[in-house]
ChimeraX commands (.cxc) that place a marker at each C-alpha (Angstrom):
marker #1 position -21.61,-8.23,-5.49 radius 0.5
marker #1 position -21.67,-11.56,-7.38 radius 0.5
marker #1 position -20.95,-12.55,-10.98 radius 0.5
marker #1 position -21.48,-16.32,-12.19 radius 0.5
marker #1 position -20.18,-17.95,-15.60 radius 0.5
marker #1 position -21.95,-19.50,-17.47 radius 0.5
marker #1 position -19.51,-22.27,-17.83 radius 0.5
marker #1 position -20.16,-25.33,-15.54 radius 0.5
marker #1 position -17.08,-27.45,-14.78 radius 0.5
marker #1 position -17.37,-31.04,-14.21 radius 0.5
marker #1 position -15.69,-33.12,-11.27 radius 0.5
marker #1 position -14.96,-31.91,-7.42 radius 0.5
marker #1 position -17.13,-28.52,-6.80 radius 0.5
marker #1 position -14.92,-26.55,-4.70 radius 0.5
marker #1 position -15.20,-23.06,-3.00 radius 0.5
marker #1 position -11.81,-20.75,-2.49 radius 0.5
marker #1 position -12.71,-18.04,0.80 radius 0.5
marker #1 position -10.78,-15.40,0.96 radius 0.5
marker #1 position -10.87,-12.55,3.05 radius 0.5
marker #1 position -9.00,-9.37,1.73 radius 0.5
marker #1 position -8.61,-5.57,3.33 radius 0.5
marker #1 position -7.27,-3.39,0.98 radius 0.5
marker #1 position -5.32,-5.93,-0.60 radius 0.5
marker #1 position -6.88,-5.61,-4.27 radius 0.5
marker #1 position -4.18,-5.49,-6.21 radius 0.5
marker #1 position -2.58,-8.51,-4.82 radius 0.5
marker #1 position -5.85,-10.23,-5.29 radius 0.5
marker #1 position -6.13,-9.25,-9.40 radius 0.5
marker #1 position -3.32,-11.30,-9.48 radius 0.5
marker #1 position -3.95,-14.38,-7.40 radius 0.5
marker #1 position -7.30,-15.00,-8.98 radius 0.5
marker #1 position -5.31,-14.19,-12.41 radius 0.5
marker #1 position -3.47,-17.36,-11.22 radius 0.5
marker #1 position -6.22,-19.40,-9.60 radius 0.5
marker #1 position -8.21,-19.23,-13.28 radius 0.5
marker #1 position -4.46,-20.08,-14.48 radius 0.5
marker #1 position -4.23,-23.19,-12.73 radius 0.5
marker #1 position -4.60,-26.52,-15.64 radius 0.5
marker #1 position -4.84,-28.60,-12.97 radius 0.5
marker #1 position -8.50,-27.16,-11.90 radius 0.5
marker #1 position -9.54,-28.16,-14.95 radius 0.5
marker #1 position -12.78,-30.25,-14.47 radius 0.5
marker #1 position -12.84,-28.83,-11.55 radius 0.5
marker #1 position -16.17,-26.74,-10.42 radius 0.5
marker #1 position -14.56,-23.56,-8.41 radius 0.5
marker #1 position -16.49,-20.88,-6.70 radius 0.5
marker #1 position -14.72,-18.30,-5.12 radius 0.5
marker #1 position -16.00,-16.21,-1.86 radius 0.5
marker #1 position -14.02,-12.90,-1.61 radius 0.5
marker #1 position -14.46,-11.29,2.37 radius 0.5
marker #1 position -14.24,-7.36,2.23 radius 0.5
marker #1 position -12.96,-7.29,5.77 radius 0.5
marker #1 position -14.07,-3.30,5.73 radius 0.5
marker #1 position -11.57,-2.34,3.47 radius 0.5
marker #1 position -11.65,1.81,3.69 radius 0.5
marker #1 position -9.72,1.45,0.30 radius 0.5
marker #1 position -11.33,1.69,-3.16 radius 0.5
marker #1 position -11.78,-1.76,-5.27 radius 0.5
marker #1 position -9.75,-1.88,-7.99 radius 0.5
marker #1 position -11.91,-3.14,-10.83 radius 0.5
marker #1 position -11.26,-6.63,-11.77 radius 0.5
marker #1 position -13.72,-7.93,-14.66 radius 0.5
marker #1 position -14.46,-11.09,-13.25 radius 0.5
marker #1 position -15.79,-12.36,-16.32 radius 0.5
marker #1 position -12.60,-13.04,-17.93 radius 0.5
marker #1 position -11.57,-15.99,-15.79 radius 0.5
marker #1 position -14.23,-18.32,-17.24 radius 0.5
marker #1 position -12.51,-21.11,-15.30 radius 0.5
marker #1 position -13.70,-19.62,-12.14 radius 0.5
marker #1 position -17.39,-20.45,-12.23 radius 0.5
marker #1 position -18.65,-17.53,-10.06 radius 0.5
marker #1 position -17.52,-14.87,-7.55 radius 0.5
marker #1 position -19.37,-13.40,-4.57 radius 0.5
marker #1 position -17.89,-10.50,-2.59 radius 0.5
marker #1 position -18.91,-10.41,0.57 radius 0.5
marker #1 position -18.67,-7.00,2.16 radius 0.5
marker #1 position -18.61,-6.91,6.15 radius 0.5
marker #1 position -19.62,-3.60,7.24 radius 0.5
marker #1 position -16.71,-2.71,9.47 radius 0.5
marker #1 position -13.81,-4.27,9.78 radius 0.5
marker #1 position -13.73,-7.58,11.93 radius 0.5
marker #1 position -10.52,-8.81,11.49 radius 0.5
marker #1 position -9.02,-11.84,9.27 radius 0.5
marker #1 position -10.23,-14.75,11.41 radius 0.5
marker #1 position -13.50,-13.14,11.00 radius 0.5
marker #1 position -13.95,-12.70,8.30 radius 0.5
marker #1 position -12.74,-16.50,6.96 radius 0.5
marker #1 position -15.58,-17.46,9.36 radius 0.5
marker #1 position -18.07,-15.35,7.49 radius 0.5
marker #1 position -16.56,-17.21,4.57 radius 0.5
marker #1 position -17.06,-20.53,5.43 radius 0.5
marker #1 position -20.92,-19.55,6.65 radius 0.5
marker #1 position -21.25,-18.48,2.73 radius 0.5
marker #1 position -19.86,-21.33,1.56 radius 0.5
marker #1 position -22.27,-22.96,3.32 radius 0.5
marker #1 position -24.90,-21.76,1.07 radius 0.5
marker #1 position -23.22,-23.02,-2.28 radius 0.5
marker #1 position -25.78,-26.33,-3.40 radius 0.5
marker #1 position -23.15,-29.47,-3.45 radius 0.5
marker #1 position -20.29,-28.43,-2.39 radius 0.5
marker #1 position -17.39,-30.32,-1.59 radius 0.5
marker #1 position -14.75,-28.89,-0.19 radius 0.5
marker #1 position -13.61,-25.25,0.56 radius 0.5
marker #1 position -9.82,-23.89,0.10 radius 0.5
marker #1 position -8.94,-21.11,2.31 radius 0.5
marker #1 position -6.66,-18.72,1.67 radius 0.5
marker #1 position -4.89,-15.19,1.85 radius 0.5
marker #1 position -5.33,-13.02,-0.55 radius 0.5
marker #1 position -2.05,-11.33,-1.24 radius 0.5
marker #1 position -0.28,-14.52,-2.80 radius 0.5
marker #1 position 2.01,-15.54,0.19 radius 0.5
marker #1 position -0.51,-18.81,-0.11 radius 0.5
marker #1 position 0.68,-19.94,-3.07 radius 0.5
marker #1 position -2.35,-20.45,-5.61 radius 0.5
marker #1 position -0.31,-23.04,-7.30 radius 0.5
marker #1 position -0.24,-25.57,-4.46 radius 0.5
marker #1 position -4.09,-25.54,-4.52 radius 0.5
marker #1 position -3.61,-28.74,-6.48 radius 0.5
marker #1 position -1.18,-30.05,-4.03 radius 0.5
marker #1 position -3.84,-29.71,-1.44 radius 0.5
marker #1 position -6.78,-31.51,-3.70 radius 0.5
marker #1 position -4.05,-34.44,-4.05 radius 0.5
marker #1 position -3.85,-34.61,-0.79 radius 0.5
marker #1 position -7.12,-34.79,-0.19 radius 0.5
marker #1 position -8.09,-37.47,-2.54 radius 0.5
marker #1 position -5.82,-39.54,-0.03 radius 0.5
marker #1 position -7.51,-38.23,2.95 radius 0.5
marker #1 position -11.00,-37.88,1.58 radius 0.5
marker #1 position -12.15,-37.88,5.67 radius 0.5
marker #1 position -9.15,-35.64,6.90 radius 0.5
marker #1 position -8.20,-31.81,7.05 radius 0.5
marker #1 position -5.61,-30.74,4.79 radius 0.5
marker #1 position -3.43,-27.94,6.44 radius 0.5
marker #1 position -0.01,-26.23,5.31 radius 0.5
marker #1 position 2.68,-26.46,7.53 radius 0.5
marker #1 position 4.80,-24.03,6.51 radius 0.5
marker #1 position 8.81,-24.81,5.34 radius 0.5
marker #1 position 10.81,-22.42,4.39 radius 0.5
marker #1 position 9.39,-18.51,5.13 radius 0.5
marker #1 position 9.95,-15.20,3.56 radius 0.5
marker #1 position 8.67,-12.61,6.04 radius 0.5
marker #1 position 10.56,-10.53,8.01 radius 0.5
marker #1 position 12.34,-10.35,11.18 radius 0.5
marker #1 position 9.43,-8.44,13.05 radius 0.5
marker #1 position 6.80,-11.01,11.66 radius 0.5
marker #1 position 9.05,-14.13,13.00 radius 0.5
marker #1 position 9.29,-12.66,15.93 radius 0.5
marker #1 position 5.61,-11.68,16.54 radius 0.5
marker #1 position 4.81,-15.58,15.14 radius 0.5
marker #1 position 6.86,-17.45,17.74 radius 0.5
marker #1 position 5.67,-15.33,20.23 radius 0.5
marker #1 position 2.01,-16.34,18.89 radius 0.5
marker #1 position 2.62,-20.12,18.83 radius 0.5
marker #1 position 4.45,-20.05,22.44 radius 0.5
marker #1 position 1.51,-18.11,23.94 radius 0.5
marker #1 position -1.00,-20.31,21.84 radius 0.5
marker #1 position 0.67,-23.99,23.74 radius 0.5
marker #1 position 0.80,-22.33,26.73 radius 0.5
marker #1 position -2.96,-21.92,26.98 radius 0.5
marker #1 position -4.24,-24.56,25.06 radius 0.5
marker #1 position -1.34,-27.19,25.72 radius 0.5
marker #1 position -0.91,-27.82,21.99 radius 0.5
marker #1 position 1.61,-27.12,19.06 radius 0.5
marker #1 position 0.59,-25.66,15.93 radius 0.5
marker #1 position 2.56,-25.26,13.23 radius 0.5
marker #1 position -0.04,-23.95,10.28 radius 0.5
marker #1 position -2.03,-21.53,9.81 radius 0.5
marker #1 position -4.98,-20.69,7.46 radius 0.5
marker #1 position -4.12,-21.95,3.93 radius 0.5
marker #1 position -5.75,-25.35,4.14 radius 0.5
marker #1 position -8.77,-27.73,3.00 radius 0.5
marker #1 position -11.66,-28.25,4.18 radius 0.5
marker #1 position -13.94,-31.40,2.92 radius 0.5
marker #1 position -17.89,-30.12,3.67 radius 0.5
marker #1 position -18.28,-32.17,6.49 radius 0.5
marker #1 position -15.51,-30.17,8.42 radius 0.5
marker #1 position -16.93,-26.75,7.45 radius 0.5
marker #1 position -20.59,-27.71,8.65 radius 0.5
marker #1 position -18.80,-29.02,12.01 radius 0.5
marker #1 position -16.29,-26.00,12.74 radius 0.5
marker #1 position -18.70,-23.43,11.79 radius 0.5
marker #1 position -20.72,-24.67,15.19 radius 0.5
marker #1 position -16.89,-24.50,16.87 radius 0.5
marker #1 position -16.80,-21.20,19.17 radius 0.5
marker #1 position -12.72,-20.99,17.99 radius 0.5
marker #1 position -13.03,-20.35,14.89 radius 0.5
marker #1 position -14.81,-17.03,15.35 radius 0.5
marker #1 position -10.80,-16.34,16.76 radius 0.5
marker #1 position -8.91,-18.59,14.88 radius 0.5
marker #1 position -9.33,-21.24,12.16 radius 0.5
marker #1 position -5.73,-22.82,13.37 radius 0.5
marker #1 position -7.21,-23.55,16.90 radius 0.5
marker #1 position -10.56,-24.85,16.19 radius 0.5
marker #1 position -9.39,-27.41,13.67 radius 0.5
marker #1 position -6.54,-28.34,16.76 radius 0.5
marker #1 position -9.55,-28.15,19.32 radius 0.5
marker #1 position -12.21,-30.41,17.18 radius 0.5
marker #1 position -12.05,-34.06,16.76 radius 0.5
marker #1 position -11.80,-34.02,12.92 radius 0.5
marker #1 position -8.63,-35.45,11.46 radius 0.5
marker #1 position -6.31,-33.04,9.73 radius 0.5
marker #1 position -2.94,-33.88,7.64 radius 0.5
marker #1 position 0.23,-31.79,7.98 radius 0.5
marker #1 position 1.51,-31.11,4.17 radius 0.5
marker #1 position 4.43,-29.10,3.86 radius 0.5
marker #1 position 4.66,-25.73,1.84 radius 0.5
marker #1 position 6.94,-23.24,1.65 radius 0.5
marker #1 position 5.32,-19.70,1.54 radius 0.5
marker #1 position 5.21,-17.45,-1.22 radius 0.5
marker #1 position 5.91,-13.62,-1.86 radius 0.5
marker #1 position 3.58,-10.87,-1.73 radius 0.5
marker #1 position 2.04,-9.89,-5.04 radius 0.5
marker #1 position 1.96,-6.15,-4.22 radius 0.5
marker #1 position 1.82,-3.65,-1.39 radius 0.5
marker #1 position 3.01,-4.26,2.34 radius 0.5
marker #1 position 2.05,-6.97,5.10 radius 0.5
marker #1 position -0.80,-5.22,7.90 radius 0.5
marker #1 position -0.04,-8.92,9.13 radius 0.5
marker #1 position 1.04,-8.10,13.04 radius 0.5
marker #1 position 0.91,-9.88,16.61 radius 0.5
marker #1 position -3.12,-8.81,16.80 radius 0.5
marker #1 position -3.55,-9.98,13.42 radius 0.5
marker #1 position -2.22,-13.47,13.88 radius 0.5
marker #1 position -4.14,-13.89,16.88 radius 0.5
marker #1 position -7.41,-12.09,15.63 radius 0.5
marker link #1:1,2 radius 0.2
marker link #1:2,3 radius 0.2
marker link #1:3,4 radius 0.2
marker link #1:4,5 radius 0.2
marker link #1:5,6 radius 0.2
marker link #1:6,7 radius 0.2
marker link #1:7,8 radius 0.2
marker link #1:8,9 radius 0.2
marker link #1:9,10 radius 0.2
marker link #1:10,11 radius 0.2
marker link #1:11,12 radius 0.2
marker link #1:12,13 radius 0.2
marker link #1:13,14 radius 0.2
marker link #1:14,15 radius 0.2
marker link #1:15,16 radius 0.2
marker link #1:16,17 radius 0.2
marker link #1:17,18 radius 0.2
marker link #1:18,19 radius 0.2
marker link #1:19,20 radius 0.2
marker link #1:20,21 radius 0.2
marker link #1:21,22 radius 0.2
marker link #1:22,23 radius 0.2
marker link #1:23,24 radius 0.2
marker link #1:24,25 radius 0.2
marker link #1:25,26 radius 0.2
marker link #1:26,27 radius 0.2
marker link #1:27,28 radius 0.2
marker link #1:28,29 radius 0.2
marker link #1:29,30 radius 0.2
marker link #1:30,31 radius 0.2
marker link #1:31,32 radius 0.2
marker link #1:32,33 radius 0.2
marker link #1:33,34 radius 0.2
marker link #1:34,35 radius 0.2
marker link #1:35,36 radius 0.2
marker link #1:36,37 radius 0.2
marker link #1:37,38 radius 0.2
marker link #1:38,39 radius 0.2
marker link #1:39,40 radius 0.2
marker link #1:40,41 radius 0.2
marker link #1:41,42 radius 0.2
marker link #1:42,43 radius 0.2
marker link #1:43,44 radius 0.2
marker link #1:44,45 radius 0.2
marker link #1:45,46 radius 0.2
marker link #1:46,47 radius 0.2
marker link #1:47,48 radius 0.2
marker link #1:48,49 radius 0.2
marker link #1:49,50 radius 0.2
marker link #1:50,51 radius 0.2
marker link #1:51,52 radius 0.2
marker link #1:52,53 radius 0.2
marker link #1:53,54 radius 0.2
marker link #1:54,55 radius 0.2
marker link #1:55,56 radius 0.2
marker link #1:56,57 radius 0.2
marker link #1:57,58 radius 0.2
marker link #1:58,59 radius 0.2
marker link #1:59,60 radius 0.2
marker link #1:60,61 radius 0.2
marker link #1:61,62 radius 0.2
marker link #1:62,63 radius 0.2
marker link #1:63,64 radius 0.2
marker link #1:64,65 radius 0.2
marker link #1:65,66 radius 0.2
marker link #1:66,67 radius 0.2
marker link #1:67,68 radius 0.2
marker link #1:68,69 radius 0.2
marker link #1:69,70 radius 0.2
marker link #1:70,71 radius 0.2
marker link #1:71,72 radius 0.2
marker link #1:72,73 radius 0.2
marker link #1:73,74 radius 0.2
marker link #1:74,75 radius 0.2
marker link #1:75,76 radius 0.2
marker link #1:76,77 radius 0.2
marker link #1:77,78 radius 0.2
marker link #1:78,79 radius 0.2
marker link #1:79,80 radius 0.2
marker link #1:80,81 radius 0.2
marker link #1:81,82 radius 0.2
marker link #1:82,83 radius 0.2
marker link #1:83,84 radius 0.2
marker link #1:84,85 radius 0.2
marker link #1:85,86 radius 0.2
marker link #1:86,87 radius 0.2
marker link #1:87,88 radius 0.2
marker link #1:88,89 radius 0.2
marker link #1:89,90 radius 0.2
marker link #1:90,91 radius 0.2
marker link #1:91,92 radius 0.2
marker link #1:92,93 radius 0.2
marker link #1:93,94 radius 0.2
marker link #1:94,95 radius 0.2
marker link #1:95,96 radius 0.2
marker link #1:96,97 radius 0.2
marker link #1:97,98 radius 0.2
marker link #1:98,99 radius 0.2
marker link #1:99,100 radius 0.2
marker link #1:100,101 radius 0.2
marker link #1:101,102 radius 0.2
marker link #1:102,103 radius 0.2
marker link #1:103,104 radius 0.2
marker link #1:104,105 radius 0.2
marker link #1:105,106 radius 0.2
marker link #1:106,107 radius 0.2
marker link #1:107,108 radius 0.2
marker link #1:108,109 radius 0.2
marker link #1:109,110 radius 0.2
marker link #1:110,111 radius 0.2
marker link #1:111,112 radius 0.2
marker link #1:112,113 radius 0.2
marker link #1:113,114 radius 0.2
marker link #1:114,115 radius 0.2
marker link #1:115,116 radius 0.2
marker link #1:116,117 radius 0.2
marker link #1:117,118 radius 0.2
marker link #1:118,119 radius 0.2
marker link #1:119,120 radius 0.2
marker link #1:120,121 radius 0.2
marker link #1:121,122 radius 0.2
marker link #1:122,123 radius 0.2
marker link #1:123,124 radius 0.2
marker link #1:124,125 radius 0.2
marker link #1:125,126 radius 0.2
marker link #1:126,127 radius 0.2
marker link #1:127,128 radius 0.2
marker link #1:128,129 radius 0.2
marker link #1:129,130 radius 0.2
marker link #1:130,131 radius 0.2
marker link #1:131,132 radius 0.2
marker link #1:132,133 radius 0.2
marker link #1:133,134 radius 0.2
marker link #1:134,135 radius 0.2
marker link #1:135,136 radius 0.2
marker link #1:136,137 radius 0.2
marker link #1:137,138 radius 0.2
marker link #1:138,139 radius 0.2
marker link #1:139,140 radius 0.2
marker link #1:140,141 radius 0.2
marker link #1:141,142 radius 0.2
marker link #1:142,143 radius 0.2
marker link #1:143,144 radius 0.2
marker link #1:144,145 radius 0.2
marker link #1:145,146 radius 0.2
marker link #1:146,147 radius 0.2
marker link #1:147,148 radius 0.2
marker link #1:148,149 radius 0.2
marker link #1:149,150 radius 0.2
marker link #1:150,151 radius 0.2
marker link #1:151,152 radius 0.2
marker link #1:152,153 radius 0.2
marker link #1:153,154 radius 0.2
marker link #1:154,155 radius 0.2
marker link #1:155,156 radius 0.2
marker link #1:156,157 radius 0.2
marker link #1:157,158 radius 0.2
marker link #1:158,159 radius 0.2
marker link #1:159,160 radius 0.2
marker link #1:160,161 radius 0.2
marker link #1:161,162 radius 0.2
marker link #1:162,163 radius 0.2
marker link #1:163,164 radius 0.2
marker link #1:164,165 radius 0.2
marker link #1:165,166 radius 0.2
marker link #1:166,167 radius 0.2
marker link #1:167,168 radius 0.2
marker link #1:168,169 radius 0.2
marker link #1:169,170 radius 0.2
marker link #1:170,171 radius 0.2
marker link #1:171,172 radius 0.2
marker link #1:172,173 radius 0.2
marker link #1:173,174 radius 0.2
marker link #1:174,175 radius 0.2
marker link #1:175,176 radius 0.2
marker link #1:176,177 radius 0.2
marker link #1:177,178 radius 0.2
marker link #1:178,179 radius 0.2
marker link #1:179,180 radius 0.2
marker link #1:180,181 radius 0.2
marker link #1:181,182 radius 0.2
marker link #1:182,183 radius 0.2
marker link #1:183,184 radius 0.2
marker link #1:184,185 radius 0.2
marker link #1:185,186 radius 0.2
marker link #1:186,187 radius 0.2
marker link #1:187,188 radius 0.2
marker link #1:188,189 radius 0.2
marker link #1:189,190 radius 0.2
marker link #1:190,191 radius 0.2
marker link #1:191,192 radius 0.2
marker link #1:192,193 radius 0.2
marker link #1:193,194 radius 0.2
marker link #1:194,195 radius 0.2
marker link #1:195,196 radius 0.2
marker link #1:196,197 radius 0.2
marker link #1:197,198 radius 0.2
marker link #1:198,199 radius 0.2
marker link #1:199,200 radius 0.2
marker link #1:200,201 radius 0.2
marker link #1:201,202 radius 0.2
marker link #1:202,203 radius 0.2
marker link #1:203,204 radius 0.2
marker link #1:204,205 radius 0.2
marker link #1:205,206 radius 0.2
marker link #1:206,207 radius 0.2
marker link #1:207,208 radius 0.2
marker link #1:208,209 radius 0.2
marker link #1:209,210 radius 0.2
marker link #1:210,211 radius 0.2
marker link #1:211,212 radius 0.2
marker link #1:212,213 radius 0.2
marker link #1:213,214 radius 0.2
marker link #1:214,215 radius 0.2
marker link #1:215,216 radius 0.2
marker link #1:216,217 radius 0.2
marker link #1:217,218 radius 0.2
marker link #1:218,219 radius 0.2
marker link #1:219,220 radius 0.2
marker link #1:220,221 radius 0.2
marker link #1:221,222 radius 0.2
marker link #1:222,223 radius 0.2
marker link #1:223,224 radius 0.2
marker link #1:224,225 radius 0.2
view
Protein backbone atom coordinates (compact mmCIF):
# COMPACT_ATOMS: atom_id res chain seq x y z
CA UNK A 1 0.00 0.00 0.00
CA UNK A 2 1.30 3.48 -0.92
CA UNK A 3 -0.30 6.94 -1.03
CA UNK A 4 1.78 10.09 -2.35
CA UNK A 5 0.79 13.94 -1.96
CA UNK A 6 0.75 15.87 -4.26
CA UNK A 7 2.62 18.47 -2.39
CA UNK A 8 6.43 18.56 -3.07
CA UNK A 9 8.54 20.07 -0.28
CA UNK A 10 11.64 21.86 -1.02
CA UNK A 11 15.13 21.42 0.83
CA UNK A 12 16.71 17.98 2.42
CA UNK A 13 14.55 14.87 0.96
CA UNK A 14 14.42 12.60 3.78
CA UNK A 15 12.87 9.07 4.36
CA UNK A 16 11.45 8.04 8.11
CA UNK A 17 11.54 3.69 8.25
CA UNK A 18 9.64 2.37 10.57
CA UNK A 19 8.84 -1.00 11.30
CA UNK A 20 5.57 -1.59 13.38
CA UNK A 21 3.72 -5.08 14.64
CA UNK A 22 0.54 -4.41 15.85
CA UNK A 23 1.43 -1.17 17.06
CA UNK A 24 -1.19 0.96 14.93
CA UNK A 25 -2.55 2.96 17.22
CA UNK A 26 0.65 4.23 18.56
CA UNK A 27 1.65 4.88 15.03
CA UNK A 28 -1.77 7.23 14.16
CA UNK A 29 -0.27 9.25 16.55
CA UNK A 30 3.42 9.51 15.84
CA UNK A 31 2.87 10.27 12.21
CA UNK A 32 0.02 12.76 13.65
CA UNK A 33 3.20 14.33 15.15
CA UNK A 34 5.80 13.77 12.46
CA UNK A 35 3.28 15.90 9.89
CA UNK A 36 3.14 18.22 13.18
CA UNK A 37 6.64 18.95 13.24
CA UNK A 38 7.27 23.11 11.83
CA UNK A 39 10.59 22.40 11.75
CA UNK A 40 10.20 19.83 8.62
CA UNK A 41 8.97 22.45 6.90
CA UNK A 42 10.86 22.65 3.52
CA UNK A 43 11.69 19.58 4.21
CA UNK A 44 10.83 16.64 1.51
CA UNK A 45 9.73 13.53 3.93
CA UNK A 46 8.81 10.11 2.78
CA UNK A 47 7.89 7.74 5.19
CA UNK A 48 8.42 3.72 4.86
CA UNK A 49 6.07 1.91 7.35
CA UNK A 50 7.44 -2.15 7.89
CA UNK A 51 4.37 -4.49 8.69
CA UNK A 52 6.62 -6.82 10.58
CA UNK A 53 3.56 -9.58 10.12
CA UNK A 54 1.36 -7.93 12.28
CA UNK A 55 -1.64 -10.74 12.90
CA UNK A 56 -3.58 -7.55 14.10
CA UNK A 57 -6.01 -5.53 11.95
CA UNK A 58 -4.77 -1.90 10.59
CA UNK A 59 -6.45 0.66 12.05
CA UNK A 60 -7.34 3.04 9.24
CA UNK A 61 -5.30 6.09 9.16
CA UNK A 62 -6.20 8.45 6.04
CA UNK A 63 -2.88 9.24 5.09
CA UNK A 64 -3.92 11.98 3.05
CA UNK A 65 -4.45 14.37 5.75
CA UNK A 66 -0.82 14.90 6.68
CA UNK A 67 0.01 16.80 3.46
CA UNK A 68 3.39 17.55 5.05
CA UNK A 69 4.31 13.99 4.70
CA UNK A 70 4.88 13.70 0.97
CA UNK A 71 4.08 9.95 0.59
CA UNK A 72 3.70 6.69 2.56
CA UNK A 73 4.52 3.13 1.53
CA UNK A 74 3.61 0.19 3.78
CA UNK A 75 5.59 -2.44 3.38
CA UNK A 76 4.04 -5.72 4.43
CA UNK A 77 6.58 -8.69 5.23
CA UNK A 78 4.77 -11.84 4.96
CA UNK A 79 5.55 -13.34 8.33
CA UNK A 80 6.94 -11.90 10.96
CA UNK A 81 10.85 -11.36 10.91
CA UNK A 82 11.49 -9.50 13.75
CA UNK A 83 12.35 -5.59 14.34
CA UNK A 84 15.95 -5.62 13.09
CA UNK A 85 14.46 -7.11 10.10
CA UNK A 86 12.37 -5.51 9.24
CA UNK A 87 14.38 -1.83 9.58
CA UNK A 88 16.68 -3.66 7.10
CA UNK A 89 13.85 -4.22 4.68
CA UNK A 90 13.37 -0.53 5.33
CA UNK A 91 16.44 0.82 4.48
CA UNK A 92 16.49 -1.63 1.10
CA UNK A 93 13.13 0.51 0.24
CA UNK A 94 14.53 3.50 0.94
CA UNK A 95 16.92 2.66 -1.34
CA UNK A 96 14.54 2.94 -4.12
CA UNK A 97 13.32 6.61 -3.28
CA UNK A 98 15.10 8.91 -6.49
CA UNK A 99 17.45 11.56 -4.43
CA UNK A 100 17.35 10.81 -1.30
CA UNK A 101 19.30 12.10 1.36
CA UNK A 102 19.13 10.80 4.40
CA UNK A 103 16.85 8.21 6.22
CA UNK A 104 15.53 8.60 10.02
CA UNK A 105 14.86 5.42 11.71
CA UNK A 106 12.63 4.93 14.18
CA UNK A 107 10.06 2.99 16.48
CA UNK A 108 6.85 3.28 15.96
CA UNK A 109 5.12 3.50 19.28
CA UNK A 110 6.53 7.09 20.22
CA UNK A 111 9.25 6.08 22.83
CA UNK A 112 11.53 7.76 19.82
CA UNK A 113 10.46 10.95 20.25
CA UNK A 114 9.19 12.41 16.77
CA UNK A 115 10.06 15.78 18.05
CA UNK A 116 13.83 15.31 18.24
CA UNK A 117 13.77 14.41 14.49
CA UNK A 118 14.92 17.99 14.10
CA UNK A 119 17.51 17.60 16.71
CA UNK A 120 18.94 14.84 14.65
CA UNK A 121 18.83 16.95 11.10
CA UNK A 122 20.83 19.71 13.23
CA UNK A 123 23.08 17.46 13.99
CA UNK A 124 23.61 16.35 10.89
CA UNK A 125 24.11 19.54 9.11
CA UNK A 126 27.32 19.54 11.45
CA UNK A 127 28.27 16.11 10.55
CA UNK A 128 27.10 16.07 6.97
CA UNK A 129 29.77 12.78 6.59
CA UNK A 130 28.87 11.18 10.07
CA UNK A 131 26.06 8.87 11.62
CA UNK A 132 23.78 10.48 13.90
CA UNK A 133 22.73 8.01 16.74
CA UNK A 134 20.69 8.58 20.13
CA UNK A 135 22.32 7.73 23.10
CA UNK A 136 19.81 7.45 25.36
CA UNK A 137 19.63 9.77 28.92
CA UNK A 138 17.21 9.43 31.06
CA UNK A 139 14.71 6.08 30.42
CA UNK A 140 11.19 5.28 31.20
CA UNK A 141 10.83 1.51 30.81
CA UNK A 142 10.54 -0.81 33.33
CA UNK A 143 12.47 -2.83 35.66
CA UNK A 144 12.23 -6.12 33.47
CA UNK A 145 13.28 -4.10 30.26
CA UNK A 146 16.52 -2.57 32.20
CA UNK A 147 17.31 -5.60 33.19
CA UNK A 148 16.96 -7.55 29.88
CA UNK A 149 19.01 -4.25 28.24
CA UNK A 150 22.12 -4.49 30.42
CA UNK A 151 22.14 -7.95 30.05
CA UNK A 152 22.03 -7.19 26.09
CA UNK A 153 24.86 -4.61 26.09
CA UNK A 154 27.16 -6.88 28.53
CA UNK A 155 26.66 -9.92 26.24
CA UNK A 156 26.96 -7.58 23.08
CA UNK A 157 30.99 -6.26 24.47
CA UNK A 158 31.68 -9.48 25.40
CA UNK A 159 31.53 -10.82 21.86
CA UNK A 160 32.28 -8.04 19.86
CA UNK A 161 34.71 -6.17 22.38
CA UNK A 162 32.77 -2.92 22.03
CA UNK A 163 30.32 -0.61 24.05
CA UNK A 164 27.18 0.53 22.72
CA UNK A 165 25.12 2.75 24.21
CA UNK A 166 22.20 3.47 21.35
CA UNK A 167 20.06 1.80 19.71
CA UNK A 168 17.89 2.30 16.56
CA UNK A 169 16.55 5.91 16.56
CA UNK A 170 19.26 7.51 14.48
CA UNK A 171 20.33 9.14 10.97
CA UNK A 172 21.49 7.91 8.29
CA UNK A 173 23.06 10.29 5.36
CA UNK A 174 22.57 7.98 1.86
CA UNK A 175 25.97 7.11 1.68
CA UNK A 176 25.71 5.08 5.03
CA UNK A 177 22.48 3.29 4.00
CA UNK A 178 23.99 2.13 0.52
CA UNK A 179 27.17 0.92 2.66
CA UNK A 180 25.35 -0.93 5.70
CA UNK A 181 22.78 -2.43 3.59
CA UNK A 182 25.94 -4.63 2.05
CA UNK A 183 26.91 -5.07 6.10
CA UNK A 184 25.90 -8.83 7.12
CA UNK A 185 24.97 -7.11 10.90
CA UNK A 186 22.47 -5.30 10.13
CA UNK A 187 20.25 -8.17 9.01
CA UNK A 188 20.65 -8.69 13.26
CA UNK A 189 21.12 -5.43 14.41
CA UNK A 190 21.37 -1.85 13.09
CA UNK A 191 23.36 -0.88 16.56
CA UNK A 192 26.21 -3.37 15.65
CA UNK A 193 26.74 -2.83 12.06
CA UNK A 194 27.03 0.93 12.35
CA UNK A 195 29.75 -0.09 15.54
CA UNK A 196 31.27 -2.81 13.11
CA UNK A 197 31.59 -0.44 9.78
CA UNK A 198 34.09 2.22 9.29
CA UNK A 199 31.56 5.07 8.84
CA UNK A 200 31.70 7.82 11.44
CA UNK A 201 28.74 8.12 13.75
CA UNK A 202 28.02 11.00 16.52
CA UNK A 203 26.66 10.19 19.98
CA UNK A 204 23.65 12.87 20.64
CA UNK A 205 21.93 12.53 23.73
CA UNK A 206 18.06 11.94 24.11
CA UNK A 207 16.04 11.04 26.68
CA UNK A 208 13.29 8.51 25.64
CA UNK A 209 9.78 9.09 25.38
CA UNK A 210 6.45 7.31 26.54
CA UNK A 211 4.46 4.92 24.73
CA UNK A 212 1.55 6.37 22.78
CA UNK A 213 -0.75 3.37 23.44
CA UNK A 214 -0.81 -0.32 24.21
CA UNK A 215 2.08 -2.40 25.95
CA UNK A 216 5.94 -2.95 25.09
CA UNK A 217 6.44 -6.80 23.10
CA UNK A 218 10.05 -5.18 23.49
CA UNK A 219 11.97 -8.33 25.37
CA UNK A 220 15.64 -9.87 25.61
CA UNK A 221 14.95 -11.64 21.90
CA UNK A 222 13.64 -8.52 20.69
CA UNK A 223 16.59 -6.33 21.52
CA UNK A 224 18.86 -8.73 20.13
CA UNK A 225 16.68 -9.73 17.01
Amino acid sequence: MSYSSPVRLHGRKIAIVTPVFNDWAALTGVVEQIAALPDLAGHSVDLIVVDDGSPEKEHSIDWRRHAAIRSVQVVRLACNLGHQRAIAVGLVSALKIPDLDAVVVMDSDGEDVPGDIPKLLAAWRENPDSIIVAKRGQRREGFAFRAFYIAYKTIFRVLTGQVINFGNFSLLPIHAVRALVHNSAIWNNLAAAISRSRIPYVRLQLDRGSRLAGQSRMNFVSLAL
